[in-house]
matplotlib code that plots the C-alpha trace (Angstrom):
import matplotlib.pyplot as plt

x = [-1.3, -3.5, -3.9, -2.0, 0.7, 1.3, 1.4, 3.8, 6.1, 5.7, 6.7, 9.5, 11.0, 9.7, 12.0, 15.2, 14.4, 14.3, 18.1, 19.5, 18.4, 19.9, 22.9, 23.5, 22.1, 22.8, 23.2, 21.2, 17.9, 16.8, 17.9, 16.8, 13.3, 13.2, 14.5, 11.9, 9.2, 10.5, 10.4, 6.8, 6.0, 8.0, 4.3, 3.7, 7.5, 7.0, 3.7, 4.9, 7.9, 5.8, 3.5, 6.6, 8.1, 5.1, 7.6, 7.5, 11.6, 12.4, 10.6, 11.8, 15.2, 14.7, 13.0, 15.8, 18.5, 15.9, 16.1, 20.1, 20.4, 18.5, 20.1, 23.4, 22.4, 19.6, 17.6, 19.9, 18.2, 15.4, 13.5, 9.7, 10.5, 11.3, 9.2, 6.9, 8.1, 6.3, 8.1, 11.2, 10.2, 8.3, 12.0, 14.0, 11.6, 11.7, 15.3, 15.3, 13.4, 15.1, 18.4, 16.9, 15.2, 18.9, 20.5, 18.0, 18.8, 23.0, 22.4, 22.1, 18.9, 17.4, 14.4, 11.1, 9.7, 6.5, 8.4, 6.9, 9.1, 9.2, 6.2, 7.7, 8.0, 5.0, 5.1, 5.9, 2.1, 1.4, 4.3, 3.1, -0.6, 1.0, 3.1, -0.1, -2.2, 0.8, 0.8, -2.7, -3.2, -0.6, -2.1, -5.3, -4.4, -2.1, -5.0, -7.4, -4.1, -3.9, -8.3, -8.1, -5.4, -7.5, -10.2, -8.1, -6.7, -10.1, -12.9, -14.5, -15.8, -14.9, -13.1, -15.8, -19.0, -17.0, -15.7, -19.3, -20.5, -17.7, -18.5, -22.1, -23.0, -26.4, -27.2, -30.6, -29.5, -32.0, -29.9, -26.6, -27.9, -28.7, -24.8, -23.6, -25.4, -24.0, -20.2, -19.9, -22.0, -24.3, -28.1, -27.9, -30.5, -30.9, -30.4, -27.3, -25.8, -25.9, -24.8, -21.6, -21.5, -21.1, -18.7, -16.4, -16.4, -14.9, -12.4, -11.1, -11.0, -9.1, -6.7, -6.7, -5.7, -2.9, -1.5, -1.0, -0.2, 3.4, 4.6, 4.0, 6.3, 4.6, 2.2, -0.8, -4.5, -4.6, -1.3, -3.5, -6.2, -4.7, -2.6, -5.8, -7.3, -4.4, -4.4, -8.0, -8.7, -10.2, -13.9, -12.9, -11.8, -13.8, -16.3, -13.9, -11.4, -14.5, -15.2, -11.2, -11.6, -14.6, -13.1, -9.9, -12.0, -13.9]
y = [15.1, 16.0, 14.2, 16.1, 16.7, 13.2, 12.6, 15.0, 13.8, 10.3, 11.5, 13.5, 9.9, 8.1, 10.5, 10.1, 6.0, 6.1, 8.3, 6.2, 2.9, 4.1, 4.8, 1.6, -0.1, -3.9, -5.7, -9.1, -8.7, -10.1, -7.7, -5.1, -6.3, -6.3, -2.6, -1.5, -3.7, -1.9, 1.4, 0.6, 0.0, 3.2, 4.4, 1.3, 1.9, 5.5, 5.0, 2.1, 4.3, 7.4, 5.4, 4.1, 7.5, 10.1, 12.5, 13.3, 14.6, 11.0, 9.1, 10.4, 9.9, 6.3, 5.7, 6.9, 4.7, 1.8, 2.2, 2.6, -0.7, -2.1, -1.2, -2.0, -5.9, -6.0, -8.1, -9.7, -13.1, -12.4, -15.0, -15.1, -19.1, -19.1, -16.3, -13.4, -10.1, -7.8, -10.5, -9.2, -6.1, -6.4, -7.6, -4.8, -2.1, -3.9, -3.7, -0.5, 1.1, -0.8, 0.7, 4.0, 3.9, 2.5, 4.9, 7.5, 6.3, 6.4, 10.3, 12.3, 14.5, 16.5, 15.0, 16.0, 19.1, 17.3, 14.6, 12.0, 9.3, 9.1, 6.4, 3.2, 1.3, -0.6, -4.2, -6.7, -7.9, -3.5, -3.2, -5.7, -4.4, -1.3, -2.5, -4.9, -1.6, 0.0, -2.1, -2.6, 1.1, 1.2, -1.4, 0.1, 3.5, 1.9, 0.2, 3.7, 5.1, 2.1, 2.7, 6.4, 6.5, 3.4, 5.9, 8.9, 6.1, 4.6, 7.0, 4.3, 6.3, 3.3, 5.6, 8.0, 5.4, 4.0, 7.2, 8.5, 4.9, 5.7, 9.5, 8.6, 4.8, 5.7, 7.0, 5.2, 4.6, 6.8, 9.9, 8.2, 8.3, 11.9, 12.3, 10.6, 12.3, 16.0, 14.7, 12.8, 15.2, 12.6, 11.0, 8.1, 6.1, 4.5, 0.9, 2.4, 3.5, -0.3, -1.7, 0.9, 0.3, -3.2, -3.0, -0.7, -2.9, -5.8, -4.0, -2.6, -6.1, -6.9, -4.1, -5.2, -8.8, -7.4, -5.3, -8.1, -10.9, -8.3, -8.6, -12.8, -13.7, -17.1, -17.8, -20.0, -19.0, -20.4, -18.4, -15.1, -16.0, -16.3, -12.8, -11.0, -12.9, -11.6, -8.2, -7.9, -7.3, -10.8, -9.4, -6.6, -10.2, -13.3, -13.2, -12.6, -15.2, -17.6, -17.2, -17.9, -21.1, -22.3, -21.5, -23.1, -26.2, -26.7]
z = [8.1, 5.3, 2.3, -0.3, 2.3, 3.0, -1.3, -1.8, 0.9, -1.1, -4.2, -3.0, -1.3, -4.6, -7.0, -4.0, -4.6, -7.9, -7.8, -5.5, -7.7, -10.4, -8.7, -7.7, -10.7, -10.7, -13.8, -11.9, -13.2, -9.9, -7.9, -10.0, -10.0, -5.8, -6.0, -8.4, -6.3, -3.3, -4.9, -5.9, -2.3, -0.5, 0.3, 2.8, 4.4, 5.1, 6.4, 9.1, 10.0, 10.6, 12.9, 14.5, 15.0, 14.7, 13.5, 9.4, 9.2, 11.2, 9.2, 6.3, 7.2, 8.4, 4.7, 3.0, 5.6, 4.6, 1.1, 1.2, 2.9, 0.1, -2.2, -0.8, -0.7, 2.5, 0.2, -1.9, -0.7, -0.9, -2.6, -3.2, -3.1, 0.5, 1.9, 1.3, 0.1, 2.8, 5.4, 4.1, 4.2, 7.9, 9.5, 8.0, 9.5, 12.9, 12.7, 11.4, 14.2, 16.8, 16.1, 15.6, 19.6, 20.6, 19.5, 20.5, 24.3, 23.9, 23.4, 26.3, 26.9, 29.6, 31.9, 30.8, 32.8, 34.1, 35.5, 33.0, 31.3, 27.7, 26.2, 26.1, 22.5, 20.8, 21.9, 19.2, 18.7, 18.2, 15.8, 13.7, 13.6, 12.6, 9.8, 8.2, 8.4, 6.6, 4.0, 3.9, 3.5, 0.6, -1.3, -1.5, -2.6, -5.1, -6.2, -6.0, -8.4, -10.8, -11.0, -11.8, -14.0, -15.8, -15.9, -17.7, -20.3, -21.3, -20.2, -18.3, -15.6, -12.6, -10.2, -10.5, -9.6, -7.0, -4.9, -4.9, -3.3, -0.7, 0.2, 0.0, 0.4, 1.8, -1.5, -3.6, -7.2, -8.5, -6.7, -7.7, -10.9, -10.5, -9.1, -11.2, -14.1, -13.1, -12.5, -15.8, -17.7, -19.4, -18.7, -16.4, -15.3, -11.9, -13.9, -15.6, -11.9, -10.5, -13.5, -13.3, -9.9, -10.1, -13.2, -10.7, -7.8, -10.0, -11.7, -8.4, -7.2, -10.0, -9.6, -5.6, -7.0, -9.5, -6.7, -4.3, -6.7, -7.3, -3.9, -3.6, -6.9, -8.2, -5.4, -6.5, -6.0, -2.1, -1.6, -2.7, -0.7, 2.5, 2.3, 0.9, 4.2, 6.6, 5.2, 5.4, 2.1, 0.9, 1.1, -1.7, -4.0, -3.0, -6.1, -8.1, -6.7, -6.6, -10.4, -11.3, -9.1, -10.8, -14.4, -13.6, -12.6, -15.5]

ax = plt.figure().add_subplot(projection="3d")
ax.plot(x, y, z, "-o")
ax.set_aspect("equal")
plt.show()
């Protein structure tokens, strides 16, 4: 699925989410804080459930079942005190697409021409790579969204530098600098690239840091380390987290 295909499919189940929030709007500001967490995180859902059921009308049904259960009291325990947010999260989906293949087998169908039996489900060690990659994936471009939109509030041209080091990381600073020179329409030097580029990489991993610090609650620094370390993401934050552990020390 292309790029723009797969965002508008998002916002379409991000403006059904926010509906069906509102709809059942709870006056516990607890709950209402998980549903608009959720809501935040619809991205990572549809993307697991796609992967799950490589079919987009499926998974976009399942997403919206998902996000009716929640709202109807799925996580109404829920407690970043007692476990992660995405653990929550991880178990509904399993459950979710568990009933959906059980009831996919009560429903009579016709044997495949070629003779060939339907591909058996994921094992549980493949569903959970699936659903870590998910939510992997959504964190990041969360944190590409939260960088840009920085960019088009302060003029600091972070998304910019940093996109160009992805399409083109073989690129020498003096022909970022060039780059970088036509696409913000000012003089850069090859000095002025690095330093930008290095400015861009922190504030994404700052971004990275915000991002994943919503979905833990009140977790402490080690908490933060060890799901940027699970998630695969800790190499995008460790001179950053570094610096905070030193400060904190002092």
């Amino acid at each position: 699925m292309e790029q723009h295909e797969f965002e508008q499919r998002l916002s379409h189940i991000a403006t059904r989410w926010s509906m069906l929030r509102q709809a059942h709007q709870d006056t516990d500001a607890a709950t209402q804080a998980r549903q608009e967490l959720l809501e935040r995180y619809c991205g990572a859902v549809y993307r697991y459930l796609f992967s799950a059921v490589r079919d987009h009308h499926v998974a976009e049904d399942l997403t919206q079942e998902f996000a009716l259960r929640f709202v109807r009291g799925l996580f109404r325990h829920a407690d970043p005190e007692r476990g992660r947010f995405r653990d929550y999260v991880k178990t509904a989906l399993f459950h979710l697409v568990d009933d959906f293949r059980q009831r996919q087998r009560r429903q009579p169908h016709l044997a495949a021409l070629d003779g060939q039996e339907p591909a058996a489900p994921p094992s549980a060690s493949e569903a959970e790579q699936t659903f870590m990659a998910s939510w992997r994936e959504e964190l990041l471009a969360r944190t590409w969204q939260a960088l840009a939109d920085e960019q088009e509030r302060s003029g600091q041209p972070h998304h910019t530098v940093l996109r160009l080091r992805v399409e083109q990381p073989d690129l020498a600073s003096q022909a970022m600098a060039e780059e970088l020179s036509r696409r913000l329409d000012r003089e850069l030097t090859a000095g002025n690239a690095r330093q930008l580029l290095h400015r861009a990489r922190e504030r994404f991993a700052e971004l990275l840091l915000e991002e994943t610090s919503l979905t833990l609650g009140k977790a402490g620094s080690d908490e933060l380390q060890e799901e940027l370390a699970e998630l695969n993401l800790l190499q995008y934050c460790r001179p950053i987290l570094e610096r905070r552990r030193h400060g904190e020390g002092r």
